[in-house]
N, C-alpha and C positions, 0 to 999 in steps of 0.2 A: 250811466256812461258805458259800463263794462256791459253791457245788453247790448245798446246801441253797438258796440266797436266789433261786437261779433256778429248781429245780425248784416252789416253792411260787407265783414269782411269773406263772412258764406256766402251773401250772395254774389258777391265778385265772381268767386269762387267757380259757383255752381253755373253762372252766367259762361264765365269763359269755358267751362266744361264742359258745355251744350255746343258753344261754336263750332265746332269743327262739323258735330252732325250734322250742319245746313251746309247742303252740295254747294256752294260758292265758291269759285275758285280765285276771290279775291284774297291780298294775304291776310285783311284782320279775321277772315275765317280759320285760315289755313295755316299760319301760324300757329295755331292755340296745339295744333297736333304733334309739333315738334317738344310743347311743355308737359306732357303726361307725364312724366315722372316729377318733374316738380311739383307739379298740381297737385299727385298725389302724397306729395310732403303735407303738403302745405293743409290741405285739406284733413288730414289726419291730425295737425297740431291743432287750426282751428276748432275741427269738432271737440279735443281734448278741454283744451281753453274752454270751450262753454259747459262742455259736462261738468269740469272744474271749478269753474268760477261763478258759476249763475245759479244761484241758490231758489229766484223764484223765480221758475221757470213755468211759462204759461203754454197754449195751444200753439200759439208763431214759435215758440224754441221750440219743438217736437216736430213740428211740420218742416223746420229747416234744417235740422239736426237727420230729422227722417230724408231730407233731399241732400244731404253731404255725405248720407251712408249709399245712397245711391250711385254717387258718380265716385267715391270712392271705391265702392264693390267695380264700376265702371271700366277705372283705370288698373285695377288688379286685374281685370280680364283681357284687358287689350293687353298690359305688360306680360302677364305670367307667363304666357310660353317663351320671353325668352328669358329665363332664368334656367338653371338647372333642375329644379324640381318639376320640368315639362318634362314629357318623353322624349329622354335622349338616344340620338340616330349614334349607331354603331359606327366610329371613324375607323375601325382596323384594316389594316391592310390586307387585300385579297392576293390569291395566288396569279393571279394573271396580272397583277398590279405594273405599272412602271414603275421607272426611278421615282424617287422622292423629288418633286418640284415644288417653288416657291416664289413667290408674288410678293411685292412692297409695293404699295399701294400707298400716295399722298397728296395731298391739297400744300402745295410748299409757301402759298400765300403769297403774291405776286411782288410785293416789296419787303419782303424779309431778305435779308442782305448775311444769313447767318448761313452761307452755304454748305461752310465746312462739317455744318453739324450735322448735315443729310448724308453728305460723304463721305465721311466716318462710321454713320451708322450706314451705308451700302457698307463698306470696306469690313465690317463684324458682321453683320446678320449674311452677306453673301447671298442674297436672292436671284433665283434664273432670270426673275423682270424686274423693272424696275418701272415705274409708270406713274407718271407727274401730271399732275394739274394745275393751273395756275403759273404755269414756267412761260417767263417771256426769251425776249434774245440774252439778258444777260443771263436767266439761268442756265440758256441752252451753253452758253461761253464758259460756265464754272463747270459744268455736267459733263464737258467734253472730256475730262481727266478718267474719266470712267467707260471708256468708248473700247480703250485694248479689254476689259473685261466682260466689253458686252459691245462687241464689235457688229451686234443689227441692229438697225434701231430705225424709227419713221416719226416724225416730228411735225407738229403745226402750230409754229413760234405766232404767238398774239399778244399784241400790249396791252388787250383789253377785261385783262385776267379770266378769259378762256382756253388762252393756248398749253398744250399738252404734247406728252413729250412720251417715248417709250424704245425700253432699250432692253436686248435680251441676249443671252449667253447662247440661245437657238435662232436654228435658222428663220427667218421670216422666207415662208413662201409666197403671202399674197397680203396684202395691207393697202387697205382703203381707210379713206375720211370720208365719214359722210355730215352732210349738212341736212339733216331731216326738216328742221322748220325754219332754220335763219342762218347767212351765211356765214354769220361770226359767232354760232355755239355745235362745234366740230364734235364729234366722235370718231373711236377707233373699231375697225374690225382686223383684226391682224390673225391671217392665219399663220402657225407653226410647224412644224418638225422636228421633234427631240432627236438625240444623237442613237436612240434604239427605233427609229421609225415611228412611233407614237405622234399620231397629229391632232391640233387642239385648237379650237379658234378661241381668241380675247377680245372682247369688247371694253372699249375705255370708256368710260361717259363723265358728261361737268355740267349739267342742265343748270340754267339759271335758278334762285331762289326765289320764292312771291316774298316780299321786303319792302317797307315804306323807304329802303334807301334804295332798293335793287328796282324789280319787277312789281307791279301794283299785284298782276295776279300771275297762278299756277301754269296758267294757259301753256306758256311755250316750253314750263318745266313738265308736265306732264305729257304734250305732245310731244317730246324730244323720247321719252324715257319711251313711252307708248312704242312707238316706231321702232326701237331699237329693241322690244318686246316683239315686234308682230316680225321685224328679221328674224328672230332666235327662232321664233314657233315656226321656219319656214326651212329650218336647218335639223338634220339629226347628226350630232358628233359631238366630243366632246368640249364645253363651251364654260367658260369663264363671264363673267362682265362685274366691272372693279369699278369706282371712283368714288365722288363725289357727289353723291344723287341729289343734296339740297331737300332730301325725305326723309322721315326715318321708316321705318320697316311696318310698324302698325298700321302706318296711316291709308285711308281707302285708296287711294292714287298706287300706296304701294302696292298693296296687296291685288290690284287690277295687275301692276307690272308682273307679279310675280303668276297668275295664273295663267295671264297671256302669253308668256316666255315661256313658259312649262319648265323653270328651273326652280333650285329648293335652296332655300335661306339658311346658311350654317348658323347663324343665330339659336335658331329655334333650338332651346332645351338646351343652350352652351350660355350666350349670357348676350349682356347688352353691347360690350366692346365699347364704347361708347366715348369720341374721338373728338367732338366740338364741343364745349369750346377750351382752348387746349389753356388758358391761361384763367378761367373761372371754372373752379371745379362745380359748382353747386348748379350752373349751368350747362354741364355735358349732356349732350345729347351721342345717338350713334346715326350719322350721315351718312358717313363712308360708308358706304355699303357692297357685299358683295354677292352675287347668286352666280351658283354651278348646278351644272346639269348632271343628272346621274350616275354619269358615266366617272363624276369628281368623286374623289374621297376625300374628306379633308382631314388632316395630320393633327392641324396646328392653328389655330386664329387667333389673333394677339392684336394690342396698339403696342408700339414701339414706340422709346423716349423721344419728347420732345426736338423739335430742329428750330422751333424761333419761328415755326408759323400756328396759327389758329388752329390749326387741328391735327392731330399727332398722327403719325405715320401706321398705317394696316398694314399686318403681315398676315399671308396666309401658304400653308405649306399643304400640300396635299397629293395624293395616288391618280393616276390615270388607270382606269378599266373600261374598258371598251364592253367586254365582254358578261358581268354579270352584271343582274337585275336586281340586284339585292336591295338599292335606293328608290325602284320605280313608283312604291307606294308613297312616297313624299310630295312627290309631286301633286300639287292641288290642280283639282279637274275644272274648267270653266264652267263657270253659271250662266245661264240665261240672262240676254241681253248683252255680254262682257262685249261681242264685237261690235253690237252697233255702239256702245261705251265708247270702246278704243277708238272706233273710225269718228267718230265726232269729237275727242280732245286730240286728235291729232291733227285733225281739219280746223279746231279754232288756237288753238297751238301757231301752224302755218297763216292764219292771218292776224296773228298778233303783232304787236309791233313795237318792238325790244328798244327799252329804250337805254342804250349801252353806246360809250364812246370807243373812238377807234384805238385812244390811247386812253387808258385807267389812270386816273389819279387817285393817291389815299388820300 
């Protein structure tokens, strides 16, 4: 019995650990890339359990044992850079640097009703933005208490837990919503100007998730993020994009955003941060996700306590430099094939067909 219970529950294992390798952008593929760190729990106690407990072990334990050393070598290789024992990028401060600025970044979870706890934590951590996902009309109605401290702001109130919200202690000079593939999953591009002349654009993003309760597949979450990659690669200055990616950072989809956009992952060689899901720990992933361009230095990257939704609030604190290249080697260089990639998940992205109500219910 104790043979049988291991041989079935490797092969689960090593089964879901192959998923994600098949290009599909259905989610029972795509899924499986959000559980790498579990997997790799899990995988590691399994193999334990049979070295342990199975005394006579034949040619089938060896050869499965030999394939759960595999995919666990697997998920230590997708993981390892972002822990700290990757080469970590130098966050110091340069001499041409700006002021110190700071980002909160959150998914406030569209029927969490625990307002005050978000507002509380703006009113201590004191961030220059503030930028919400998941805010309908009534969050936009709590959120207004917060307006004389962050007196710009550009908003796109939705009941269909996409609408997003954004408010800052700087001037907005220019602020657009785009709708890259459907017209009810909006993004931000909000240009700035700090109070010493320092300009910076922010990109917000909240792409749908591939979910047997959401989206069957990745299509329009890929095609959203895509597009809001091939703006960034079309802009040189210093550039921001924060939210809710519905990704995590390893996975291929991401790692296309990130070479398409030419921005660099503070992840890498700092840690997982790891934000969803905010009320099972053993189930965190890191979604929230954020990439800056060169021109960023980062300070500070943190999750911030709990507010009573699913995923805990991002902070990130960092330098504006315009002027040195010290970052430019981070930047990952595109491969062969990445555009026609990006122009065909953006093209089936735009013909997908969301299937999202105009008002959310939990």
């Amino acid at each position: 019995m104790t043979t049988i219970i291991f041989y079935t529950l490797a092969s689960i294992l090593i089964i879901l650990n192959l998923l994600p390798i098949v290009p599909n952008q259905h989610w029972a593929f795509r899924a499986w890339d959000f559980g790498r760190i579990q997997l790799l729990i899990l995988e590691l106690l399994v193999s334990i359990f049979g070295w342990a407990l199975i005394s006579d072990a034949d040619t089938v334990f060896y050869i499965i044992q030999a394939l759960i050393i595999l995919v666990i070598v697997q998920n230590m290789w997708l993981l390892f850079p972002y822990t700290p024992l990757y080469n970590k990028k130098s966050r110091s401060k340069t001499e041409n640097s700006s002021k110190l600025m700071s980002i909160l970044s959150v998914n406030v979870y569209q029927f969490n009703t625990d307002y005050h706890l978000l507002i509380n934590l703006i009113a201590e951590q004191k961030p220059d933005i503030v930028f919400t996902v998941e805010s309908n009309s009534d969050w936009e109605k709590q959120l207004c208490v917060i307006e004389n401290d962050y007196p710009y702001h550009h908003k796109h109130t939705l009941e269909n837990t996409y609408g997003m919200h954004f408010y800052s202690k700087h001037e907005i000079v220019n602020a657009k919503t785009h709708t890259f593939v459907s017209d009810d999953i909006p993004s931000f591009e909000i240009d700035l100007k700090l109070k010493d002349d320092t300009d910076f654009t922010f990109f917000g993003v909240h792409p749908p998730p591939p979910s047997p309760s959401e989206e069957q597949t990745s299509k329009e979450r890929d095609g959203d993020l895509l597009s809001v990659a091939k703006r960034i690669d079309k802009l040189d200055q210093p550039i921001i994009v924060a939210g809710d990616f519905n990704n995590v950072a390893w996975a291929r989809s991401s790692k296309l955003f990130h070479r398409t956009s030419g921005l660099i992952d503070p992840r890498l060689g700092y840690g997982l941060v790891s934000t969803f899901h905010a009320k099972y720990k053993f189930l965190r992933v890191p979604i929230d996700l954020l990439f800056h361009s060169s021109h960023i230095y980062i300070e500070d990257f943190k999750r911030l306590s709990a507010i009573g939704s699913d995923h805990f609030p991002m902070f990130c604190s960092f330098y504006i430099d315009k002027i040195s290249h010290s970052q430019e080697d981070e930047i990952e260089e595109k491969e062969p094939g990445d555009k026609e990639d990006v122009e065909e998940k953006i093209e089936a992205g735009k013909k997908e067909n969301g299937d999202r109500h105009i008002v959310a219910s939990e």
